[in-house]
C-alpha positions in Angstrom: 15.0 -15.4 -16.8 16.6 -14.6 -20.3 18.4 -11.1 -20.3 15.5 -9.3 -22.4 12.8 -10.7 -20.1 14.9 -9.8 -16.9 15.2 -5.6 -18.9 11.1 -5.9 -19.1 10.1 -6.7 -15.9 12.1 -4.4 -14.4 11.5 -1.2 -16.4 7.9 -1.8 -15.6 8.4 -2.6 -12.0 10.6 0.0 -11.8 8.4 2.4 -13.4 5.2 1.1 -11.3 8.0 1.8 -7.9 9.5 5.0 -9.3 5.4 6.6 -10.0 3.3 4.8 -7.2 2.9 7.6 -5.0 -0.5 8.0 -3.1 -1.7 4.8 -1.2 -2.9 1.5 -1.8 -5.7 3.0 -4.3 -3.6 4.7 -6.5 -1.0 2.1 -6.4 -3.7 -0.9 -7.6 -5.1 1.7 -10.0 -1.1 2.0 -11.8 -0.6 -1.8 -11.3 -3.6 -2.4 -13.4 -2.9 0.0 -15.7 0.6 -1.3 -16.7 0.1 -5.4 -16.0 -3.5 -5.7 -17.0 -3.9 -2.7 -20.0 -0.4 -1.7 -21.6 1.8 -5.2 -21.2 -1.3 -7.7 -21.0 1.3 -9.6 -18.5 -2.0 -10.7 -16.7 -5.5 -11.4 -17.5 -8.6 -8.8 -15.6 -9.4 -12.2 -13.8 -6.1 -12.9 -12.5 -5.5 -9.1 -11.7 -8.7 -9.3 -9.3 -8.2 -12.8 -7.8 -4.5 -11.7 -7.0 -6.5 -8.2 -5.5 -8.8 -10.1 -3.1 -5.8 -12.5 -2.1 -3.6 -10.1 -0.9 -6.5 -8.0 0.9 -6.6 -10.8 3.2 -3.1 -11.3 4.5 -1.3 -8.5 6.7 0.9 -5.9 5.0 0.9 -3.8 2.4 -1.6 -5.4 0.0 -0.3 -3.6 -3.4 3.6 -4.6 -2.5 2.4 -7.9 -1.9 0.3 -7.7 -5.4 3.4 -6.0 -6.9 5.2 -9.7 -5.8 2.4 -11.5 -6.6 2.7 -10.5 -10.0 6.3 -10.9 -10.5 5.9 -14.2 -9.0 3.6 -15.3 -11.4 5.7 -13.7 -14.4 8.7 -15.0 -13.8 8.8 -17.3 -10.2 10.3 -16.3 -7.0 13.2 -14.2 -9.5 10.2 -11.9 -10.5 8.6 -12.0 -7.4 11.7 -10.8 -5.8 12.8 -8.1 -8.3 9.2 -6.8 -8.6 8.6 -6.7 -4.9 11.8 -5.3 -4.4 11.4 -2.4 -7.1 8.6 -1.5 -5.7 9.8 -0.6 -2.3 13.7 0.4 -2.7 12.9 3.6 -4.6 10.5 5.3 -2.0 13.3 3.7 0.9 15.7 5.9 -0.7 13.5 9.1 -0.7 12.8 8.4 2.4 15.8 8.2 3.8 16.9 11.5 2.3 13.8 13.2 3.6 13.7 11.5 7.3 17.8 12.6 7.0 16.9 16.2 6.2 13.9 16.1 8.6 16.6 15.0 11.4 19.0 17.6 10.3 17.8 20.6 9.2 13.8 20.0 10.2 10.6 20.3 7.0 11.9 21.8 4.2 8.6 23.4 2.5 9.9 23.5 -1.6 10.1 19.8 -1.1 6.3 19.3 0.3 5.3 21.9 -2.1 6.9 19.6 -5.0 5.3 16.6 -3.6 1.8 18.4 -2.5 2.0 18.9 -6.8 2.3 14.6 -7.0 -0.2 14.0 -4.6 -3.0 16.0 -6.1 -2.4 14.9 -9.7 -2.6 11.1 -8.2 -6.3 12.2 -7.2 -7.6 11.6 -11.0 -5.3 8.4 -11.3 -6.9 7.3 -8.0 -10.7 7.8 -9.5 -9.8 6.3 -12.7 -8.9 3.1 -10.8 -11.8 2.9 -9.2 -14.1 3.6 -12.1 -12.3 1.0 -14.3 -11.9 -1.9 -11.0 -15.5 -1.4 -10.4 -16.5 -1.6 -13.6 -15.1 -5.0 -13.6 -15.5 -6.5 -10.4 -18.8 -5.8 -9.7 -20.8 -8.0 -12.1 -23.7 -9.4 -10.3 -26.3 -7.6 -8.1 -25.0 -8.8 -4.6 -21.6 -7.5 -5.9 -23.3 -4.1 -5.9 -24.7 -4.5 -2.8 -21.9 -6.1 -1.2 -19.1 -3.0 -2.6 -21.7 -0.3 -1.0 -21.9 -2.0 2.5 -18.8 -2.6 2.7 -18.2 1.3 2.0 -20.6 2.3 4.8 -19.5 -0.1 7.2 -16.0 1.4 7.1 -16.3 4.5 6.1 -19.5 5.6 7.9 -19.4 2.8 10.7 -15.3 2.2 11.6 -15.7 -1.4 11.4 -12.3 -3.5 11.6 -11.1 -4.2 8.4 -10.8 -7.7 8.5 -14.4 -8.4 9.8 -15.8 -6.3 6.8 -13.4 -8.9 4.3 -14.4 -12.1 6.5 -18.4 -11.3 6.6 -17.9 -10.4 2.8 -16.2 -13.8 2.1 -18.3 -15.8 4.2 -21.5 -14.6 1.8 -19.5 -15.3 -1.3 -18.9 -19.0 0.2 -22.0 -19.9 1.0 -24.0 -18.0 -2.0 -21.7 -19.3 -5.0 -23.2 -21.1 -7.8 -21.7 -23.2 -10.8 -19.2 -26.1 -10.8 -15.5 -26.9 -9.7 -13.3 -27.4 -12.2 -9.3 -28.5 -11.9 -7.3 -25.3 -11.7 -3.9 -24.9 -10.7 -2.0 -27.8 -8.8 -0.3 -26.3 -5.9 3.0 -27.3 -4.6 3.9 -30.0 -2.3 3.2 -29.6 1.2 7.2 -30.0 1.4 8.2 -27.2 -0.9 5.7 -25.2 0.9 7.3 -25.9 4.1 10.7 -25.0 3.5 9.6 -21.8 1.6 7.7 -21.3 4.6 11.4 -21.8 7.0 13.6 -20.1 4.6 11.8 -16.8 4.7 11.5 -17.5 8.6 14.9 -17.7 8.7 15.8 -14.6 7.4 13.2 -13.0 9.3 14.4 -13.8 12.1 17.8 -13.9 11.6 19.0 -10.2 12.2 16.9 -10.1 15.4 18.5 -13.0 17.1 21.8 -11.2 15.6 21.1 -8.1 17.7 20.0 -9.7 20.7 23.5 -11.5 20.6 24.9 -8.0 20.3 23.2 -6.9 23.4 21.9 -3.8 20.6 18.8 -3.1 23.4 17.8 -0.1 21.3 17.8 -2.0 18.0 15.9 -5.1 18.9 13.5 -3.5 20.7 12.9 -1.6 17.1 13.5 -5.2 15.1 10.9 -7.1 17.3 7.9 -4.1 17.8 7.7 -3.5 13.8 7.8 -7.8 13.4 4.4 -7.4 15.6 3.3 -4.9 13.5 3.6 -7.0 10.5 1.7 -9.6 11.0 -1.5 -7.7 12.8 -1.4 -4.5 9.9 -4.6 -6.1 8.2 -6.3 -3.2 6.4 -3.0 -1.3 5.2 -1.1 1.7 7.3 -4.0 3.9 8.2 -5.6 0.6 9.6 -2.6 0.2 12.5 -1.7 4.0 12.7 -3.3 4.2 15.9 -2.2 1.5 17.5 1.5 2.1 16.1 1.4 6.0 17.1 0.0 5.0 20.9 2.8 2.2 21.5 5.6 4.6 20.0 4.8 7.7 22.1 3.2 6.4 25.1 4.6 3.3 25.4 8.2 3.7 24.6 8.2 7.6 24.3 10.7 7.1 21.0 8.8 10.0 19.5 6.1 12.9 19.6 2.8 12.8 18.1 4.0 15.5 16.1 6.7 13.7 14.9 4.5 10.7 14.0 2.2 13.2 12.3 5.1 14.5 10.8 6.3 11.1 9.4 3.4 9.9 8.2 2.9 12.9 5.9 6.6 12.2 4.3 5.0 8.6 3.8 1.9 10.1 2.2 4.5 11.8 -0.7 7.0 9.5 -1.5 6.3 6.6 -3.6 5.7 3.2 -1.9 3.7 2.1 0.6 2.5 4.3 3.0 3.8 1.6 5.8 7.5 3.2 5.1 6.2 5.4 7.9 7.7 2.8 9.9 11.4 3.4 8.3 10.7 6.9 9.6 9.8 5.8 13.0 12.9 3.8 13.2 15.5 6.6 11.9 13.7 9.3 13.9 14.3 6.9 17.4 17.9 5.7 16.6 19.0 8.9 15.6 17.6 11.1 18.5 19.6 8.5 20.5 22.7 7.6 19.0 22.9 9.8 15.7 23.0 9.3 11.9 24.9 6.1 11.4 22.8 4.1 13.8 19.9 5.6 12.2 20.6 4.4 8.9 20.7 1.1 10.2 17.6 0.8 12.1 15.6 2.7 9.2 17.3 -0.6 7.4 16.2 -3.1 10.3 13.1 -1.9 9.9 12.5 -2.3 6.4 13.9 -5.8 6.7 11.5 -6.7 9.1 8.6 -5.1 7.8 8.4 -6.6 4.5 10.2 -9.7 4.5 7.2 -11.2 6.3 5.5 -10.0 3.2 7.7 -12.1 0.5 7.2 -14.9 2.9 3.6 -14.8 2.6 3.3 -14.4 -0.8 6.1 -17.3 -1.9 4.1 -19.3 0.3 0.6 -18.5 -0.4 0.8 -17.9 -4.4 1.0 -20.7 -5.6 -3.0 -22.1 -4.0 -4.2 -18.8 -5.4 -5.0 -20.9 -8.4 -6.2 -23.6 -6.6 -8.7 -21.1 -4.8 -9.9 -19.7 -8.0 -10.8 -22.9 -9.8 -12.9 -24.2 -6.4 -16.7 -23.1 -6.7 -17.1 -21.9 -3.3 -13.5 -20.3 -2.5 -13.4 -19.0 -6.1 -17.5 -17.2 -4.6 -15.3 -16.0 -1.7 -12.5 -14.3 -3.5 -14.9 -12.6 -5.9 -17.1 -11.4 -2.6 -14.4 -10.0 -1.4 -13.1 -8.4 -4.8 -16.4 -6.6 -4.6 -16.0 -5.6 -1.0 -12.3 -4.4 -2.4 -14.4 -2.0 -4.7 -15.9 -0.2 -1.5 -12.6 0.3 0.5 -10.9 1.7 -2.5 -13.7 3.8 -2.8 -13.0 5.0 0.9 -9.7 5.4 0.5 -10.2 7.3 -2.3 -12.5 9.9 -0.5 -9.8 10.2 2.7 -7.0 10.7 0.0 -8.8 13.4 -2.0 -10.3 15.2 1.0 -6.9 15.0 3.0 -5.1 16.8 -0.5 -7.5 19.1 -1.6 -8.7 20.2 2.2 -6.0 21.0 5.1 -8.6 21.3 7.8 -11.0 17.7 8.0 -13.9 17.0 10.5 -16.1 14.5 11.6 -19.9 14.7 11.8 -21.4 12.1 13.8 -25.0 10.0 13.3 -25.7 7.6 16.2 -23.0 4.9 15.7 -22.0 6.3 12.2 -19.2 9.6 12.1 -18.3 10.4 8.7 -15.7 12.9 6.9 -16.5 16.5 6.8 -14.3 18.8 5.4 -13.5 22.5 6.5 -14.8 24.3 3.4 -12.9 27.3 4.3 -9.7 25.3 4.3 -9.6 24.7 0.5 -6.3 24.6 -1.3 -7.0 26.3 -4.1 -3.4 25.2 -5.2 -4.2 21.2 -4.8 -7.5 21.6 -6.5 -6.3 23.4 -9.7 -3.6 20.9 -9.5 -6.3 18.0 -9.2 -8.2 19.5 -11.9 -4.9 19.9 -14.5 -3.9 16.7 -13.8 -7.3 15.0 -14.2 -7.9 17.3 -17.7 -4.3 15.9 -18.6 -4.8 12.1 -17.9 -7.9 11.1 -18.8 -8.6 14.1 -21.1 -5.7 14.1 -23.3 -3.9 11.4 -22.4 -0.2 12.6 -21.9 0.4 9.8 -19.7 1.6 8.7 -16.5 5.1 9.9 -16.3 4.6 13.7 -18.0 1.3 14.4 -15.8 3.1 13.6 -12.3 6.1 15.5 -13.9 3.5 18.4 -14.5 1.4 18.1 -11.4 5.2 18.4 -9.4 6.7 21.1 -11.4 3.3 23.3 -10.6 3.4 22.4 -7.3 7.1 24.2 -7.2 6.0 26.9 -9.1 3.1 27.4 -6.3 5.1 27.3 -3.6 7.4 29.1 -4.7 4.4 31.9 -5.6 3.1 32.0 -2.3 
């Protein structure tokens, strides 16, 4: 990459890392914002395709798309730097928050700051999902499709990936219109040693450990490698299962701790699967103190999303390939549509869980949906929500000023009340 290209991609990527607070939804909703509307890097049909690709691996699917994109920008350079840039800056907030958690315990001006991020995200998150709908769901059974999948995991809990695979079977079997060539993917031989070099350094600092006879650490280095391959469906997807193996299992932590960390998750930028840094500070520090904890929060971000470079290096380059082929190309665009509902869930769970602090369940037979406390209203959130929608989509201001505002009022408030 020239020197100016290599200054572009990272202001933006930094910028996407730096402001991509609030989950998956509003992550994809910024992502198309800067790649798709303001630098035109990629086309809305490349955007999508990407989308529905990495919805189907394990991870987190907007770091992957974040890689994706670099990748297809500017190679495995791009893919590197953008996937990079979009973790590293919520690592390092994370690390001072899970520091100050260990030291000193919750510190309420800094949740109060961040409550003031997290409901200003709430209008970023519904104008994603206005604008992705608007373009993904095209034909009728892309309607129908989007609102199924909505009910089936919103109303009905399905598993995540048997809503994607039903969804991509239909698109298979239903598509219409001719091949034509599309991209030619690499050789089976470049594949393959993409496929062993990011093995390889997967894998490398767990055998180190083990060498070391560092019990504590590779216990840490080989549960979160588990947990990267079966997280299909994003963080909230394996929280469960993650929370029941940590505190029952291994007793490294509390629920309340878990709780605890995935909140600090929910308001720093980045995925919401740094809970797992968290996780991996919280145990080596109650254990062995701060400088072991700084290196297992670092295990575990190596082992947590290298898997992820490694299936995007690997899988990229047949995305064209699965685009330009009739029925795959019916697949992917089923399951873009199916995309459309689970943001839409997402979005409802991330609004709710800002605006509310007390959430329910009502249950229907097999169905249980969201109900929230009405009495537990922040009034605080809500105004905030309101402001920043009013100041986003009403006048504009952009991105940077209106989480700026939405932070600074959330200060203010809690420094009010």
């Amino acid at each position: 990459m020239t020197a100016p290209e290599t200054q572009a991609l990272f202001r933006v990527f930094a910028r996407i890392g730096i402001y991509s607070f609030g989950g998956p939804a509003a992550q994809i909703a910024l992502m198309h914002r800067e790649l798709v509307e303001e630098t035109r890097w990629l086309s809305e049909k490349d955007f999508l395709g990407a989308l529905s690709f990495c919805m189907l691996l394990p991870g987190p699917e907007a770091m992957q798309l974040a890689t994706y994109a670099g990748w297809r920008l500017r190679g495995v350079p791009g893919g590197l730097l953008a996937g990079l840039l979009f973790v590293v800056p919520g690592a390092i907030v994370m690390f001072a928050l899970a520091t100050i958690y260990a030291v000193y315990g919750n510190v309420p001006l800094v949740e109060a700051a961040f409550l003031g991020v997290q409901a200003t995200v709430v209008a970023i998150v519904l104008e994603a999902l206005f604008k992705v709908s608007k373009r993904a769901l095209k034909q009728t059974d892309h309607w129908i499709i989007a609102a199924l999948a909505f009910v089936a995991i919103f109303a009905l809990h399905l598993p995540f990936p048997f809503i994607i695979a039903v969804a991509a079977l239909w698109g298979f079997f239903t598509a219409k219109g001719e091949n034509d060539s599309g991209r030619a993917p690499v050789s089976p031989s470049t594949t393959t040693k993409t496929i062993a070099v990011w093995l390889t350094l997967w894998a490398a600092p767990i055998v180190l450990l083990y060498a070391l006879d560092a019990t504590l650490l590779t216990d840490i280095a080989l549960f979160f490698s588990k947990l990267a391959v079966v997280t299909f469906g994003g963080a909230y997807a394996v929280l469960a299962y993650m929370t029941q193996t940590v505190v029952s299992d291994f007793g490294w932590l509390s629920t309340d701790q878990m709780m605890d960390g995935l909140g600090l998750a929910e308001t720093t930028p980045g995925p919401l699967i740094l809970v797992t840094q968290f996780v991996g500070f919280q145990t080596a520090y109650q254990q062995y103190g701060l400088a072991q904890a700084y290196l297992a929060g670092l295990i575990t971000l190596w082992v947590t999303f290298i898997p992820c470079f490694l299936w995007i290096f690997a899988g990229a380059p047949y995305v064209g390939r699965l685009t330009a082929n009739r029925r795959l190309s019916g697949a992917l665009s089923a399951v873009t549509a199916c995309v459309v509902g689970v943001i839409l869930n997402l979005s409802l769970w991330f609004a709710a869980h800002v605006v509310f602090k007390s959430i329910g369940t009502a249950t229907f037979g097999p169905a249980s949906i969201l109900v929230p406390d009405l009495t537990s209203l922040d009034p605080v959130a809500a105004v905030i929500s309101v402001i920043g929608a009013y100041l986003l989509l009403g006048q504009k201001i952009g991105l940077g000023r209106t989480l700026g505002i939405g932070a600074l009022l959330g200060l203010v408030a809690g420094l009010a009340f």
